[in-house]
C-alpha positions as CSV (number, residue, x, y, z in Angstrom):
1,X,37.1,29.2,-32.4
2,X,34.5,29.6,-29.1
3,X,34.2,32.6,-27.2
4,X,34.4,32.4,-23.7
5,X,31.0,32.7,-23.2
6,X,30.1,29.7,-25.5
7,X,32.8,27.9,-23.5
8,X,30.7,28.2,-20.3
9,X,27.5,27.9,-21.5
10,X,28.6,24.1,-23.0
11,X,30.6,23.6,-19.8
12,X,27.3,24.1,-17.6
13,X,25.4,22.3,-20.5
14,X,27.8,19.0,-19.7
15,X,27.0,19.7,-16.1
16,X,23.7,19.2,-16.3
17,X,23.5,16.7,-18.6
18,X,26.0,14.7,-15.5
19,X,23.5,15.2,-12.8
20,X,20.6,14.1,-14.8
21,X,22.4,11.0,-15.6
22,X,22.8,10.9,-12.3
23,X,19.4,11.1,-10.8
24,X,18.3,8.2,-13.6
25,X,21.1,6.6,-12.4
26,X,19.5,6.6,-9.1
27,X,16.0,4.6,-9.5
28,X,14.4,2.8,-7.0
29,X,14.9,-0.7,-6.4
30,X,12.7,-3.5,-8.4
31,X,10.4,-4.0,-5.3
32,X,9.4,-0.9,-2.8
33,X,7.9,-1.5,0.7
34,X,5.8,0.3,2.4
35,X,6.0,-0.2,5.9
36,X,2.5,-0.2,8.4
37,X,2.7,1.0,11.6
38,X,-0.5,-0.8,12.4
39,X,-2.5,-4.4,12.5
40,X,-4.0,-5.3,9.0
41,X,-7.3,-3.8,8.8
42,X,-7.1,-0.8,10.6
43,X,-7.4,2.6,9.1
44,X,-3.9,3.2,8.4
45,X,-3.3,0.1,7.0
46,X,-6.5,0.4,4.7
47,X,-4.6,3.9,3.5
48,X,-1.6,2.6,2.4
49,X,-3.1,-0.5,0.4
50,X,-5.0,2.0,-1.7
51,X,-2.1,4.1,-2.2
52,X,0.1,1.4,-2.9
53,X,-1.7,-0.6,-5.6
54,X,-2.0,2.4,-7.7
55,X,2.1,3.3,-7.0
56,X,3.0,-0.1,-8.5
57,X,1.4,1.5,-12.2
58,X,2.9,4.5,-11.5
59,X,6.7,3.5,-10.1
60,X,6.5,0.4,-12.4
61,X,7.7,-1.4,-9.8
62,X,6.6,-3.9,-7.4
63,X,4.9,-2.1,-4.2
64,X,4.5,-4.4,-1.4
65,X,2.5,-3.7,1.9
66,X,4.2,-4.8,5.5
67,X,3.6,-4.3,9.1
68,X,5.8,-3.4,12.2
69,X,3.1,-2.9,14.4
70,X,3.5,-1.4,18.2
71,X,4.0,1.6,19.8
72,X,2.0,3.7,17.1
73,X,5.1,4.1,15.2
74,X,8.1,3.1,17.4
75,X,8.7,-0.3,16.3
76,X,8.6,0.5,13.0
77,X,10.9,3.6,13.5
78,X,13.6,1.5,15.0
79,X,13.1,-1.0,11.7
80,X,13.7,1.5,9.4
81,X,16.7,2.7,10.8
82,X,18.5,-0.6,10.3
83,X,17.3,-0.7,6.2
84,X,19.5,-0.1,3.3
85,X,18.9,3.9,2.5
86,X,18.4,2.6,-1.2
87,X,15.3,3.6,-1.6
88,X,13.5,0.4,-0.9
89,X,11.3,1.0,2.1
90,X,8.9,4.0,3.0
91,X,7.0,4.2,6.2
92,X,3.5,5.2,6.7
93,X,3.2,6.5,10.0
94,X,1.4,9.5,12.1
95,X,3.2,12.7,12.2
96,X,3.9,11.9,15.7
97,X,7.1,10.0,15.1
98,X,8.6,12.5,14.4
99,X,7.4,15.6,15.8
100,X,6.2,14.1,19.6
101,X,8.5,11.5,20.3
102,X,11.1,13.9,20.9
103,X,9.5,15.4,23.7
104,X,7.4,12.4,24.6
105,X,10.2,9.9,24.7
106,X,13.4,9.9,27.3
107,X,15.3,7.6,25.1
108,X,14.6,6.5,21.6
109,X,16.6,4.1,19.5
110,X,16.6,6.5,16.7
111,X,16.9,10.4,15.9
112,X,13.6,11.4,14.4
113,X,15.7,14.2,12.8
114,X,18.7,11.9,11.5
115,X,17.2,8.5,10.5
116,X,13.8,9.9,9.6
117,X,13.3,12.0,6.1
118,X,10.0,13.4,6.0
119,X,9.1,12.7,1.7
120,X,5.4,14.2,1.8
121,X,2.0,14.7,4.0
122,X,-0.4,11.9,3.0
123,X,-3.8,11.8,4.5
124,X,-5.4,13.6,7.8
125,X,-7.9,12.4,9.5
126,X,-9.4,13.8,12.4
127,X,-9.6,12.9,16.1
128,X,-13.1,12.4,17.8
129,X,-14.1,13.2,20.9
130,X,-17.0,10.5,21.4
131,X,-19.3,9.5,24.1
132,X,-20.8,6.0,25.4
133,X,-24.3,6.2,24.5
134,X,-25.5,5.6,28.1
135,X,-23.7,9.0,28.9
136,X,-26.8,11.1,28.2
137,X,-24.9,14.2,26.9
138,X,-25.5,16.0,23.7
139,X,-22.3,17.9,23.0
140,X,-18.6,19.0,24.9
141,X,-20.3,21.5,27.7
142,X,-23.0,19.4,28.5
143,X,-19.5,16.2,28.9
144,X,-17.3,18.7,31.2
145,X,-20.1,19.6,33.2
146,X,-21.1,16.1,33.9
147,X,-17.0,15.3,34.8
148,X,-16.7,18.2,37.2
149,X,-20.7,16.7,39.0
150,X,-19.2,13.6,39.1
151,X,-15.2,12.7,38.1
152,X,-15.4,9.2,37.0
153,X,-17.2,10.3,34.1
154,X,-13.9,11.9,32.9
155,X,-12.2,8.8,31.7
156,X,-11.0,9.0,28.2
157,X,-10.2,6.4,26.3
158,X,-7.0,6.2,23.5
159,X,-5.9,4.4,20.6
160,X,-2.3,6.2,21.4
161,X,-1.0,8.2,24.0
162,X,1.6,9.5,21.7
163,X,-1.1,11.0,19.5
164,X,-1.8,14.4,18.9
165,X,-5.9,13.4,20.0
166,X,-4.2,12.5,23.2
167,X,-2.5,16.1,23.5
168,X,-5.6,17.5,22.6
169,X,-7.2,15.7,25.5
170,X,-4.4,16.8,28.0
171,X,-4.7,20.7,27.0
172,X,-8.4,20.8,27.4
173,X,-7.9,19.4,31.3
174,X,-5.8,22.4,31.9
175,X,-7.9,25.1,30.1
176,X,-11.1,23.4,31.2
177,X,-10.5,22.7,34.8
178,X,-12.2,18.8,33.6
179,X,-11.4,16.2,35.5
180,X,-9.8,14.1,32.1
181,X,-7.9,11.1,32.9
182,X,-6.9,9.2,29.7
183,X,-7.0,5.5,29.7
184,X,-4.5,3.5,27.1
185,X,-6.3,1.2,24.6
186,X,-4.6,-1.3,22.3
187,X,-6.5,0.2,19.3
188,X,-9.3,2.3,18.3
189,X,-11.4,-1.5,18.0
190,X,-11.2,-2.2,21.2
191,X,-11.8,1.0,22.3
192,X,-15.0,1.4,20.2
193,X,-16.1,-1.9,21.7
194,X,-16.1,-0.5,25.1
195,X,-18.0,2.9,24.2
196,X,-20.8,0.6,22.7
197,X,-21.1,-1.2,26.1
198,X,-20.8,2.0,28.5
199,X,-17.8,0.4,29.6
200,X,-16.1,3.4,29.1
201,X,-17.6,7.2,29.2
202,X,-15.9,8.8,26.2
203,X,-12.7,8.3,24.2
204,X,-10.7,9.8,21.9
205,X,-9.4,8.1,18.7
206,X,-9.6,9.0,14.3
207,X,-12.8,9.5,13.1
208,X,-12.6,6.9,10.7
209,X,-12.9,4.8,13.7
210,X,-16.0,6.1,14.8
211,X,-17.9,6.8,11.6
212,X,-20.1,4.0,10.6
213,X,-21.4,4.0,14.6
214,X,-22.1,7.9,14.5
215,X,-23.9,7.5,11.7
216,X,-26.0,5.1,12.8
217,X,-26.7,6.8,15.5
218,X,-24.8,4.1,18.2
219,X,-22.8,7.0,19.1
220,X,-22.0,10.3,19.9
221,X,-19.5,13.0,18.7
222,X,-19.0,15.5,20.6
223,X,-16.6,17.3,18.9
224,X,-13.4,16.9,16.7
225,X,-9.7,18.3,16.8
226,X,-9.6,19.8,13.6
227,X,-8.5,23.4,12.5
228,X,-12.5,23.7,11.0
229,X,-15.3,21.0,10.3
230,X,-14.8,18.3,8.4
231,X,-16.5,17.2,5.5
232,X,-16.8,12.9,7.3
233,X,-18.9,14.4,9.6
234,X,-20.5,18.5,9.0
235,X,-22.7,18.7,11.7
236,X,-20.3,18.0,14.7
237,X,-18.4,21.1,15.9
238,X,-15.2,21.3,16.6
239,X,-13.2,22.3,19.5
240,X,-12.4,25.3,18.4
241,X,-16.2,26.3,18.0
242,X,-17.1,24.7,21.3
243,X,-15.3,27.5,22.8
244,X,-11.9,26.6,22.8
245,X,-10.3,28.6,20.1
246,X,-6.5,27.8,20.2
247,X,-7.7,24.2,20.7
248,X,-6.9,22.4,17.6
249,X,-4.7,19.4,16.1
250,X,-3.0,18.5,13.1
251,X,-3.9,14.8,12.2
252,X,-1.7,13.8,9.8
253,X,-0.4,10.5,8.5
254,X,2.4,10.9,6.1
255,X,5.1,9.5,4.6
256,X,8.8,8.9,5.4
257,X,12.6,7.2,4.3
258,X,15.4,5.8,5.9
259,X,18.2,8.8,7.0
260,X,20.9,8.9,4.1
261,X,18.4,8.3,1.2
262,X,19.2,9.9,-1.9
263,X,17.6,13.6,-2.2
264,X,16.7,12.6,-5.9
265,X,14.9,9.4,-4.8
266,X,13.0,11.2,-1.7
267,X,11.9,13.6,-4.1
268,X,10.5,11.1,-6.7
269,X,9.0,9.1,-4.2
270,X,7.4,12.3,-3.1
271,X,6.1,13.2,-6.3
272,X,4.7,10.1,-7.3
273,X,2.9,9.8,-4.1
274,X,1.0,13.3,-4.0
275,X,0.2,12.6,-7.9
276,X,-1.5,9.3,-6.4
277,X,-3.4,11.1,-3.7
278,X,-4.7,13.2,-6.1
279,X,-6.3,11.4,-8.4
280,X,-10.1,11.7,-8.2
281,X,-10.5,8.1,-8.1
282,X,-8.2,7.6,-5.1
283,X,-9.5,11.1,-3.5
284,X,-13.1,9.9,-3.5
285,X,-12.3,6.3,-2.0
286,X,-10.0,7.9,0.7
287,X,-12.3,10.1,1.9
288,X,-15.2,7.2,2.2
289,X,-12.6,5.5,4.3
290,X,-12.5,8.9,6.5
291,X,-9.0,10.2,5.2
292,X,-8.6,13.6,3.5
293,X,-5.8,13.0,1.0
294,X,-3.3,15.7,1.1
295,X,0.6,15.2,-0.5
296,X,2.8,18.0,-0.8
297,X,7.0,18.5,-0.8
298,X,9.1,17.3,1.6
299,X,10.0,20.3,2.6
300,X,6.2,21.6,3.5
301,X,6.3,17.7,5.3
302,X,9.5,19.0,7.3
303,X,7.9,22.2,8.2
304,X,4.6,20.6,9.3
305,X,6.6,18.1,11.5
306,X,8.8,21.1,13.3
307,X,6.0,23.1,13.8
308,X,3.6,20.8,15.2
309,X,7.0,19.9,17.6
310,X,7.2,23.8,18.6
311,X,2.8,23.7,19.4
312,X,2.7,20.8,21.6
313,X,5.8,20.2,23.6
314,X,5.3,23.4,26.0
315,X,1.8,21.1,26.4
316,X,3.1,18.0,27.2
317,X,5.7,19.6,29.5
318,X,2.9,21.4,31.6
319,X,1.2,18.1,31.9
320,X,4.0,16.3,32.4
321,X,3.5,13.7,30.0
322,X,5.8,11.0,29.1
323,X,5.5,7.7,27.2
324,X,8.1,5.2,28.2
């Protein structure tokens, strides 16, 4: 005869056994998407191939690569709401969507905090401050004192004006005194084409757009965004050390599912991708590209997102920035 204890303990036993049945129960779908929020070729897109064609050993599934390109994030937002929440898609897209476009946005087609689950961090990579070789200056003092001698120097060019470089950019005008006006690019290429011809003074934009210039020498870097130097480029400063010490930015490029996904499959999808990012072999050809792979939970995702939110929308709302 069982005891009443035994009882219990084969009761919970059963119970377990039912949710694990459960979350197998639950696999993804034969073919995963991951959706771009970018043109092929740029960065981003560059990111998620890597990561994808090692998920497809890992998930045993089919991982497939598309694009919903425009509004760094928005189009692809709004796509994502209207999939099944099986599962099936992921989007790769800058932290922004979620924690800016809140604030930045007077009306969005979707709740960043309803049809958007954070599933993990994937790769940060740094914004720039850069300046047109014919410029003549040598580092960020030597740029803000040329913008308050003449003004017209103090046009910045953007890949986004959602981004957090672009917040970065709108804080240092009110701590500065800088003249910065911020000119809207359709992508960091164009942009980069129009610092090489001094037909713009400086811009703003990833690193990774930048790199292969700086280090031949086509360009400058002034300084970058990031909480301490980064290892893409050691000898630029960053803000922080160019005398702005509360002046900083999290770049981040992360992962997210359709609102109403499964909890079990956000979590496998999240651990699968941080054990990708880690892998030496993907590590080292990330950071070539000018990404630092990161991963994580989705809860440290969620965090990042709502905290980044709390830093930056007192900024925007002192600048009175809005993207429409």
């Amino acid at each position: 005869m069982l005891t009443r204890r035994q009882l219990c303990t084969a009761a919970g036993a059963a119970t377990i056994a039912s949710f694990a049945g459960v979350v197998r129960a639950q696999a993804l779908p034969n073919t995963v998407r991951i959706i771009v929020v970018v043109p092929p070729g740029a960065s981003m897109d560059n990111v998620a191939r890597v990561t994808a064609e090692r998920l497809k050993d890992s998930l045993k599934r089919n991982v497939i690569v598309e694009y919903k390109p425009g509004g760094t994030g928005l189009v692809a937002s709004q796509f994502l709401k209207s999939t099944e929440p099986d599962g099936s898609w992921v989007m790769f897209a800058p932290l922004a969507v979620a924690s800016f476009f809140p604030f930045l946005y007077s009306r969005l087609s979707f709740d960043p905090d309803t049809d958007l689950l954070p599933v993990c961090d994937g790769v940060h990579i740094p914004h720039a401050l850069t300046a047109s070789p014919g410029l003549g200056v040598q580092n960020l003092q030597q740029y803000l004192a040329a913008v308050k001698a003449d003004p017209l120097k103090g046009s910045i060019g953007t890949s986004s004006m959602s981004s957090v470089g672009a917040l970065l950019m709108h804080r240092l005008r009110q701590i500065s005194g800088a003249d910065l006006q911020l000119v809207a690019y359709k992508g960091g290429t164009p942009l980069l084409a129009d610092l090489m011809g001094n037909q713009i003074p400086a811009g703003i934009s990833v690193i990774s757009d930048y790199l292969a210039q700086y280090r031949a020498g086509r360009v400058r870097i002034l300084a970058t965004g990031a909480p301490k130097r980064t290892a893409l480029a050691p000898d630029v400063p960053t803000l922080v050390e160019s005398g702005y010490p509360d002046l900083y930015g999290v770049s981040s490029i992360g992962f997210f599912m359709r609102g109403g996904t499964p909890a079990p499959l956000v979590s496998l999808m999240s651990r699968e991708i941080t054990a990708v990012l880690r892998t030496p072999e993907v590590r080292t050809r990330l950071l070539d590209m000018g990404a630092e792979p990161v991963g994580g939970t989705p809860e440290e995702f969620r965090r990042l997102v709502l905290s980044e939110r709390s830093r930056w929308a007192p900024v925007a709302k002192a600048a009175n920035v809005r993207v429409e």
